[in-house]
C-alpha positions as CSV (number, residue, x, y, z in Angstrom):
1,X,-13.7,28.8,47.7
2,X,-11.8,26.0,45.4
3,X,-10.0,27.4,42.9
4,X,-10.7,26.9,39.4
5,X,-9.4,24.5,37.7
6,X,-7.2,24.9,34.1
7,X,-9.3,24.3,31.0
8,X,-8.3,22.7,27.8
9,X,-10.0,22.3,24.5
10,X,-8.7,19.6,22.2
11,X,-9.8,19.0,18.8
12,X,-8.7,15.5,17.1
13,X,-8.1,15.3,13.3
14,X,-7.2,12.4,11.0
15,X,-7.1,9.0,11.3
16,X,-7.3,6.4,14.3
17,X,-3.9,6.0,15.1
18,X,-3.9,9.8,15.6
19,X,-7.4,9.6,17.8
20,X,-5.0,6.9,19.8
21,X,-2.1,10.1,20.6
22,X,-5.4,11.9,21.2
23,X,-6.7,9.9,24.0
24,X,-2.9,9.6,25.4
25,X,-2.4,13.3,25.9
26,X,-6.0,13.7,27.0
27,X,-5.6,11.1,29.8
28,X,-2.3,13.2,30.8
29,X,-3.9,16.0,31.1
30,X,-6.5,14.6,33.4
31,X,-4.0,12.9,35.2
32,X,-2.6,16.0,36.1
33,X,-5.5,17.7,37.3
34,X,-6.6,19.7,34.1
35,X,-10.4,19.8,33.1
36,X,-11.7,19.0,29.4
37,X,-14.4,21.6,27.7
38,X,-16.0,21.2,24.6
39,X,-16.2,25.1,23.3
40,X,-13.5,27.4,22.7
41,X,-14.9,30.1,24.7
42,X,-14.7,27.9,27.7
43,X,-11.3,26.9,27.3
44,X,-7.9,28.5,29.0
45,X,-5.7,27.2,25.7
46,X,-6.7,25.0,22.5
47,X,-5.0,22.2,21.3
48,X,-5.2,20.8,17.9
49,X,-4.3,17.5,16.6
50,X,-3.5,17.8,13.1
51,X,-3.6,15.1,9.9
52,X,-0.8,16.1,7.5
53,X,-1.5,13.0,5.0
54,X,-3.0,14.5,2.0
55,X,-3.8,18.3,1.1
56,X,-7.5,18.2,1.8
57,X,-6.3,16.8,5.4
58,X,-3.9,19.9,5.4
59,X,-6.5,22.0,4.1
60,X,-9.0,21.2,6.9
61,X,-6.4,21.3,9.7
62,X,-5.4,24.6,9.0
63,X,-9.0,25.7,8.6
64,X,-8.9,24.1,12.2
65,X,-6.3,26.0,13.5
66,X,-7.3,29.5,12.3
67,X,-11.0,28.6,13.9
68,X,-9.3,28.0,17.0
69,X,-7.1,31.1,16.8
70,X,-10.0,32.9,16.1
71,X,-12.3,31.9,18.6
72,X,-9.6,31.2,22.0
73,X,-6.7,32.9,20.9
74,X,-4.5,30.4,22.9
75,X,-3.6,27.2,20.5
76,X,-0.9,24.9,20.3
77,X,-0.7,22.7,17.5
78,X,0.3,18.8,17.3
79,X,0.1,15.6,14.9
80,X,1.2,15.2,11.5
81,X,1.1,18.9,10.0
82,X,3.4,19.6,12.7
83,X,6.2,18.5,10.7
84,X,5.6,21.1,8.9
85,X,5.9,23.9,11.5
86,X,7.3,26.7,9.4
87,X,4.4,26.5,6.8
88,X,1.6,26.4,10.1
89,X,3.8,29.7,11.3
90,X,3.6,31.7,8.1
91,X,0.0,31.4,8.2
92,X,-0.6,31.4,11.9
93,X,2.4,33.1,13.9
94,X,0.4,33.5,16.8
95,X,0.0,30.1,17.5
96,X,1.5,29.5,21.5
97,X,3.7,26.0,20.0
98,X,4.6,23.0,17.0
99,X,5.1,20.0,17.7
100,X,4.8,16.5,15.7
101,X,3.3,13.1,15.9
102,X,3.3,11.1,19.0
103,X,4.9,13.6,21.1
104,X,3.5,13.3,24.0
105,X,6.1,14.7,26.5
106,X,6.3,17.7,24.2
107,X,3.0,18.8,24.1
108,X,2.7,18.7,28.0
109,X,5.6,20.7,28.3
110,X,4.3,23.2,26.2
111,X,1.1,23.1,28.3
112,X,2.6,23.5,31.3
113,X,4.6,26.6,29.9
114,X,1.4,28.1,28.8
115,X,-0.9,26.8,31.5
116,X,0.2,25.8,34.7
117,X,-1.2,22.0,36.4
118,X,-3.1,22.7,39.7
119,X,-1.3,22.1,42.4
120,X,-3.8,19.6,44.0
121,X,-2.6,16.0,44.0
122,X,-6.3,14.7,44.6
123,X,-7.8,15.6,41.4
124,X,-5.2,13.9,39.6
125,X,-7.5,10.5,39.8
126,X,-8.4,8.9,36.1
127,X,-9.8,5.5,35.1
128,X,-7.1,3.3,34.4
129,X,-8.4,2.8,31.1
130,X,-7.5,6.6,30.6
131,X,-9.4,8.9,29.0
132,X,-11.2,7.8,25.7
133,X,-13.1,9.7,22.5
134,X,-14.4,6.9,21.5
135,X,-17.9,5.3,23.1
136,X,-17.6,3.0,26.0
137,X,-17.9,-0.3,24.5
138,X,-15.1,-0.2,21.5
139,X,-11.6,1.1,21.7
140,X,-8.9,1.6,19.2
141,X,-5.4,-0.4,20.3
142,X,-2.7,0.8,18.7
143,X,0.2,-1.4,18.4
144,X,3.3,0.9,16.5
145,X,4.2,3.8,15.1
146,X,5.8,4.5,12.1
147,X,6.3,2.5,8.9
148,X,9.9,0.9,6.9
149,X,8.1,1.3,3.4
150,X,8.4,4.2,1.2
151,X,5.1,3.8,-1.1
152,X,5.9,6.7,-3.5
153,X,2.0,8.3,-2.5
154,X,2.4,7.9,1.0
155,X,4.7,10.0,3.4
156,X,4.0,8.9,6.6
157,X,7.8,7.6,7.1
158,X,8.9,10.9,7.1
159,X,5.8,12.1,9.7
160,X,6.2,9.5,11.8
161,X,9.1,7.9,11.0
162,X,10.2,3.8,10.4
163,X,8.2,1.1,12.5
164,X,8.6,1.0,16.5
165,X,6.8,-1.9,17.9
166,X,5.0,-1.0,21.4
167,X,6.3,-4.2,23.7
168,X,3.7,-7.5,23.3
169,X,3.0,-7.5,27.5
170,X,2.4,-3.7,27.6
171,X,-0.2,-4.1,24.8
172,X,-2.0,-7.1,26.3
173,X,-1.5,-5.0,29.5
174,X,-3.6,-1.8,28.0
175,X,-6.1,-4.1,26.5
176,X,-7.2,-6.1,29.4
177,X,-7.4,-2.5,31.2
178,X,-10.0,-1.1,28.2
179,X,-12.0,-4.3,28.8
180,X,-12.1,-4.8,32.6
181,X,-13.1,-0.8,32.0
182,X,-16.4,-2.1,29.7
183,X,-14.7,-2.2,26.0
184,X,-16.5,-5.0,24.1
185,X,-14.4,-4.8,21.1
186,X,-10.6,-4.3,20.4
187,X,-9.6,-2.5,16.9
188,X,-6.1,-2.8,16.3
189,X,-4.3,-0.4,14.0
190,X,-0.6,0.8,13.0
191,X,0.4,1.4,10.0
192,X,1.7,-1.7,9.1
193,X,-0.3,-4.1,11.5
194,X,1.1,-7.1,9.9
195,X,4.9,-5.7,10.1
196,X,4.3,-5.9,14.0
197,X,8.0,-7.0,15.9
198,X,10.0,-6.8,12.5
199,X,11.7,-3.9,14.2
200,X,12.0,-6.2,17.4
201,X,13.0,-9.3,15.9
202,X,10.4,-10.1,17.1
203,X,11.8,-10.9,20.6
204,X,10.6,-12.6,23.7
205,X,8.6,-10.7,25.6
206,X,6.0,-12.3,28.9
207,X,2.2,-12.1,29.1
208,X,0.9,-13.1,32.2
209,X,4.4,-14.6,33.0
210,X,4.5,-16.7,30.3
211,X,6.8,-15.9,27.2
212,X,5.8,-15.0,23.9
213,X,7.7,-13.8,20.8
214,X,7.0,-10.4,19.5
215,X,4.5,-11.4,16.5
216,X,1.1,-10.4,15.1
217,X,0.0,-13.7,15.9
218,X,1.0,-14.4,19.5
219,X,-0.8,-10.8,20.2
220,X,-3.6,-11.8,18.1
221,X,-3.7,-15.3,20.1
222,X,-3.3,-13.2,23.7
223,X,-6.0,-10.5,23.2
224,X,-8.6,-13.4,21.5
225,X,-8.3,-14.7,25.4
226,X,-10.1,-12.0,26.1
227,X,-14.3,-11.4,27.1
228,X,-13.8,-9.2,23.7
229,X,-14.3,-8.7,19.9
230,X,-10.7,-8.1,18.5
231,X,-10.6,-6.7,14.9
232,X,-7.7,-6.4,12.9
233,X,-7.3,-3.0,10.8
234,X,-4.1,-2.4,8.2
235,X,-3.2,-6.1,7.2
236,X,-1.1,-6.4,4.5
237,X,-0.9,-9.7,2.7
238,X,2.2,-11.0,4.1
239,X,3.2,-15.0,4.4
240,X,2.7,-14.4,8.3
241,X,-1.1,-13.5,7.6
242,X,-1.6,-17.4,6.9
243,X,-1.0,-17.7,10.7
244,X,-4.2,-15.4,11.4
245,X,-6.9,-17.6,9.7
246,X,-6.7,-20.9,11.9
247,X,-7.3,-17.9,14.8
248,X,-10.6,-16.4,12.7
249,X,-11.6,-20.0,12.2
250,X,-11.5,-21.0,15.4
251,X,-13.1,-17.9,17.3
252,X,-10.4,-16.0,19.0
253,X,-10.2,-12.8,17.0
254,X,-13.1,-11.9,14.3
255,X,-12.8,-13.0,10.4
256,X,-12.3,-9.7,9.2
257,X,-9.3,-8.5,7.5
258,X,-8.9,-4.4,7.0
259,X,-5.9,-4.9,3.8
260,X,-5.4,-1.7,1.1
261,X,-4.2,-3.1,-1.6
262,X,-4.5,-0.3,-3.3
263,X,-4.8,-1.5,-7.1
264,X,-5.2,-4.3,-9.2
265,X,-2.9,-3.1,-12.0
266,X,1.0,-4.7,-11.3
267,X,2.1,-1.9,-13.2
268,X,1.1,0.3,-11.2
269,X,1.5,-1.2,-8.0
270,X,5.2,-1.6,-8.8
271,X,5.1,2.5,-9.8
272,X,3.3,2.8,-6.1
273,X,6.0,0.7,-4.5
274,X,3.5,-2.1,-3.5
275,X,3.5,-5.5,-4.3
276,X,2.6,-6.2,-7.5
277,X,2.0,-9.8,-7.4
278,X,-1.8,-9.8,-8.1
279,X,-2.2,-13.1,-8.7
280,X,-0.5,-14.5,-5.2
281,X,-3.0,-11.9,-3.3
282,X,-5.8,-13.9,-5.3
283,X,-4.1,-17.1,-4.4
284,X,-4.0,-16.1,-1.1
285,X,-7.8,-14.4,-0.8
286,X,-8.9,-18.0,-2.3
287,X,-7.3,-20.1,0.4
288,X,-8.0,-18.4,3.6
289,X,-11.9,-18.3,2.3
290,X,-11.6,-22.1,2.0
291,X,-10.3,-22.0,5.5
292,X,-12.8,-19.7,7.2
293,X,-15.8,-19.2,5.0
294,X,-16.9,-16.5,7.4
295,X,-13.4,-14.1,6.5
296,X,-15.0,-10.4,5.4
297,X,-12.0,-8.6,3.7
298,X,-12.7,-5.0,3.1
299,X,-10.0,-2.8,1.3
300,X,-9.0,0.5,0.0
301,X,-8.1,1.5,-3.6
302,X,-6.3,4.5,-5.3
303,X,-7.1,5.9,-8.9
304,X,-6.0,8.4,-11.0
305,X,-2.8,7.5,-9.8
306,X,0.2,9.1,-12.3
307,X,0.5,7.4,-15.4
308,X,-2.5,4.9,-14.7
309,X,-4.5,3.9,-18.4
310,X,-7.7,2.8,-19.3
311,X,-6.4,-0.5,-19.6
312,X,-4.6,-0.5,-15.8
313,X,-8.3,1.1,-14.5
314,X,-9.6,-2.3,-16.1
315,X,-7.2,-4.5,-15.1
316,X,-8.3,-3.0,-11.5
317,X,-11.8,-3.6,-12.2
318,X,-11.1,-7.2,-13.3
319,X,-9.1,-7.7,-10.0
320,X,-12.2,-6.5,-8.2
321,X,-14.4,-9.0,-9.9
322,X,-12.0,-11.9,-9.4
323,X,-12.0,-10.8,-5.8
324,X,-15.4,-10.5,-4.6
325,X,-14.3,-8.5,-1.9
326,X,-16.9,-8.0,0.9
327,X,-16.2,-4.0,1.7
328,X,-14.3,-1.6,-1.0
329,X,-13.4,2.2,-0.2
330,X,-11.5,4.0,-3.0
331,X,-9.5,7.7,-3.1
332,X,-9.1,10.1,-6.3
333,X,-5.0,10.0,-6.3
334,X,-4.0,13.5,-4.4
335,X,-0.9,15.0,-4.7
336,X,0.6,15.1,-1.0
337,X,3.6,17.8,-0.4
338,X,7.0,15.6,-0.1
339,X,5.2,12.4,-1.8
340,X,7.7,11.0,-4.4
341,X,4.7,10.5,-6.7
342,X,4.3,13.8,-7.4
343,X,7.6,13.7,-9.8
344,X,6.1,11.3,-12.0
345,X,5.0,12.1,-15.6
346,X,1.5,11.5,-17.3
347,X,-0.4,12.5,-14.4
348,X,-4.2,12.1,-14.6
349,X,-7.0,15.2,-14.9
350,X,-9.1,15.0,-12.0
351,X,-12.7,14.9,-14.2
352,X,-10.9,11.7,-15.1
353,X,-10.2,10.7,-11.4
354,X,-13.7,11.2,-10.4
355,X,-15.2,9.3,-13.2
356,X,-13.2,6.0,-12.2
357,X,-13.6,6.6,-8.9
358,X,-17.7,7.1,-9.5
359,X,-17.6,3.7,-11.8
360,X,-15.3,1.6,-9.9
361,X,-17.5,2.1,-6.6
362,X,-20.8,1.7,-9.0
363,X,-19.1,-1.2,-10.4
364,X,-18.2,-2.6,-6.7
365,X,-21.6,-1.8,-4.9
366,X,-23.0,-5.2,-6.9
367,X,-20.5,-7.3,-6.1
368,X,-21.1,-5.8,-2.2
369,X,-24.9,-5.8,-2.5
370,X,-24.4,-9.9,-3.6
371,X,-22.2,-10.2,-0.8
372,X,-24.4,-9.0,1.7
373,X,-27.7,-10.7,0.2
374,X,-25.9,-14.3,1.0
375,X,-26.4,-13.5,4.5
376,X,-30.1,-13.8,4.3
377,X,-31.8,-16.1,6.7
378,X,-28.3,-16.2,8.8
379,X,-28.7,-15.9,12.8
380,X,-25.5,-13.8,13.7
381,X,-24.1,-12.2,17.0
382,X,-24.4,-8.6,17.1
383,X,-22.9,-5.5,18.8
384,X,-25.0,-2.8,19.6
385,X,-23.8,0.8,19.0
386,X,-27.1,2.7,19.3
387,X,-30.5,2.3,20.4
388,X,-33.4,4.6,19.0
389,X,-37.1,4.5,19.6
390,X,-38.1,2.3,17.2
391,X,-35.0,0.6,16.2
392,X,-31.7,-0.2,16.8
393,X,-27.9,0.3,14.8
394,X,-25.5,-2.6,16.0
395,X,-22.7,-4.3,13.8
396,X,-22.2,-7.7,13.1
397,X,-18.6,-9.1,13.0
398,X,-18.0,-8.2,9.1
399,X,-18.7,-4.2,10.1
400,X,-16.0,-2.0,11.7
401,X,-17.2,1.4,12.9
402,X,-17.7,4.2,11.2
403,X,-16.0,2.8,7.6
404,X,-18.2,-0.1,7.3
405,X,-21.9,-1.2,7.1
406,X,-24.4,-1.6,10.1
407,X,-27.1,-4.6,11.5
408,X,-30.2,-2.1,11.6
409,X,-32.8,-4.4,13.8
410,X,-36.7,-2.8,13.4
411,X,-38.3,-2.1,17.0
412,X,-38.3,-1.2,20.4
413,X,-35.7,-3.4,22.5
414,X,-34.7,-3.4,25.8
415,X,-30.6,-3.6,25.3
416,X,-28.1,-0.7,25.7
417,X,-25.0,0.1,23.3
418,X,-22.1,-2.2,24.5
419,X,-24.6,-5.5,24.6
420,X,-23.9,-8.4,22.4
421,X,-27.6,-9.5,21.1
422,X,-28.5,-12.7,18.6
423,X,-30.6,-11.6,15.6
424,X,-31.7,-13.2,12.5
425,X,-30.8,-11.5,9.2
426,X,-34.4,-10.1,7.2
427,X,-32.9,-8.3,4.5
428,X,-30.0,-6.0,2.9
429,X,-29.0,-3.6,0.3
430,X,-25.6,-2.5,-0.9
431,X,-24.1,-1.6,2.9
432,X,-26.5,-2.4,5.4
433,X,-28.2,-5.6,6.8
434,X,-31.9,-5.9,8.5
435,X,-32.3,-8.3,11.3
436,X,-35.0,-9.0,13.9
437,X,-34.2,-9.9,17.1
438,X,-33.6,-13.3,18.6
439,X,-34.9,-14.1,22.5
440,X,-35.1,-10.7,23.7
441,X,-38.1,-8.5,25.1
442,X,-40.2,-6.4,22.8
443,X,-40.7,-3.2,24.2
């Protein structure tokens, strides 16, 4: 009789750049002959991706780990907490090993410490896409780690230290792989996606054998080559952005810019470490519409942060309207262990938080809801995610899964997720659009 083979439970935290280490030490695993389960009772050891980014973040990975514990017994624990390894001990001695982000090489060694590989080389075979926890047709491309600011709310420099650039060809490389594998759209993330071969000087590097320097835009220019959606996430609005637009315009990558600005107040910005010039960003926002009338810009914003007024809150709100910005997420300001922010004075009560936070997404769901009513009568290319009895989720190009709104088309259709359909848009409210299908077969 075979022997068994080595089980692992893995459970991913946190954002995707840290589902990207995910599927990197998942598709190890396989590669070495290990099988994946999906309960803890199934599994010889547990591992446990952790966010470390804010304390609810914490809060929930360490909830995570103490489940696991619980449940297995056998855990070792990776991503961002691990940093914090002494804190995750005093709480949970028993766990089998720490390490930090993106450390690949030491989480298999404490696997195979814990839980020998099988010995048979034939069960070693993966896709070469490796091994994904995301569905089949979209796939998250991460192009660096780290980050050279030092935003006094953030500390991902010291989790995951300044900005390493993966190399342009082996990018390209991993991308045409998740495509030729069925991915029908690209979502690029990093930290800093427009800081992209800074680090590099942004050298020469070869695509296909041709050479291309070590920028956003050449990779933005290679991967639009491809049968594939490519959607740019973390943009920051830096001079080199300009280069971008003629590429939206054009086709090759979709109009859709993920940027956190974070506020509207340059007071405050300049407190956060951002830049605070306001009035460039609208500058800017103004002349890449008049370039590509399709761009969707959706963005993040912090209040509540230390010292922030009534009058910065409004100033924000003011930005917002001056904007018109398609998509809008915002965060109550939380204190996160290490963050240089939490050393400033006049810090804001949290009733106060969540009321700005309740009015400035009140305040933003008109300027979304007007957005979204323009595209009324529009036909529009869809992808579909999900296909029910009686209708069917896809996203248009101004909807990034999971953070963003959907194309909701009524009735039965004869498409799968992964198909790119034509649809005419019915309808709309505040996130969603309604759309009935275009030259396809009622079912």
């Amino acid at each position: 009789m075979a022997e068994s083979l080595p089980t692992v439970g893995f459970v991913s935290l946190g954002c995707p750049k840290n589902l990207v280490d995910s599927e990197r030490i998942l598709t190890q695993l396989r590669a070495e002959g290990y099988a994946m389960v999906p309960d803890y009772d199934q599994a010889d050891l547990v591992i446990v991706n952790t966010c470390g980014f804010i304390d609810a973040a914490v809060e929930e990975s360490l909830e995570t780990i103490g489940e696991a514990l619980d449940a297995n017994g056998r855990v070792i624990v990776t991503g961002c907490l691990g940093v914090r390894a002494d804190e995750i001990r005093s709480r949970y001695p028993k766990v089998l090993g720490i390490t930090g982000p993106h450390a690949y090489e030491e989480v298999m060694a404490l696997v195979h410490d814990q839980l020998p590989a099988p010995h048979d080389p034939w069960i070693s075979l993966i896709p070469p896409q490796g091994i994904k926890l995301t569905p089949r047709h979209y796939a998250y491309l991460k192009i660096s780690e780290g980050c050279n600011h030092r935003c006094s709310f953030c500390i991902i420099p010291s989790l995951r230290g300044d900005l390493l650039s993966r190399p342009l060809g082996e990018v390209v490389a991993e991308a045409e792989r998740l495509v030729e594998s069925g991915v029908r759209e690209l979502l690029v993330v990093s930290q800093d996606t427009s800081a992209y071969g800074v680090d590099l000087k942004y050298r020469t590097d070869f695509v296909a054998g041709k050479p291309m320097a070590t920028r956003l835009a050449s990779l933005a220019r290679a991967l639009g080559e491809l049968p594939a959606w490519v959607r740019l996430h973390y943009v920051y609005p830096y001079p080199q952005v300009d280069q971008l637009i003629p590429l939206m315009a054009e086709g090759a990558i979709l109009p859709y810019l993920d940027m956190p600005l974070q506020h509207g107040s340059q007071r405050i910005l300049q407190s956060m470490g951002r830049p605070a010039a306001t009035e460039r960003v609208l500058e800017r926002l103004r002349d890449w519409r008049q370039e590509c009338p399709e761009l969707v810009i959706r963005s993040t914003f912090i209040v509540g942060y230390p010292g922030e007024t009534e009058q910065d809150f409004q100033e924000l709100l003011s930005f917002l309207e001056e904007a018109r910005l398609d998509r809008v997420g915002c965060f109550a300001y939380s204190p996160v262990q290490g963050a240089a922010a939490n050393r400033l004075p006049d810090q804001v009560p949290d009733a106060l938080k969540e009321e700005r936070l309740a009015r400035l997404m009140e305040f933003q769901s008109v300027i979304s809801a007007e957005k979204l009513s323009e595209k009324k009568g529009q036909r529009m290319i869809v992808l579909v995610d999900e296909v029910h009895e009686n209708h069917v989720i896809a996203r248009g190009p101004g909807d990034a899964p999971e953070i963003d709104g959907q194309v909701i088309i009524e009735g039965s259709w004869e498409v799968q997720p992964g198909d790119f359909v034509e649809v005419d848009i019915s309808g709309s409210d505040a996130h969603d659009l309604y759309a009935s299908m275009v030259g396809a077969d009622n079912t």
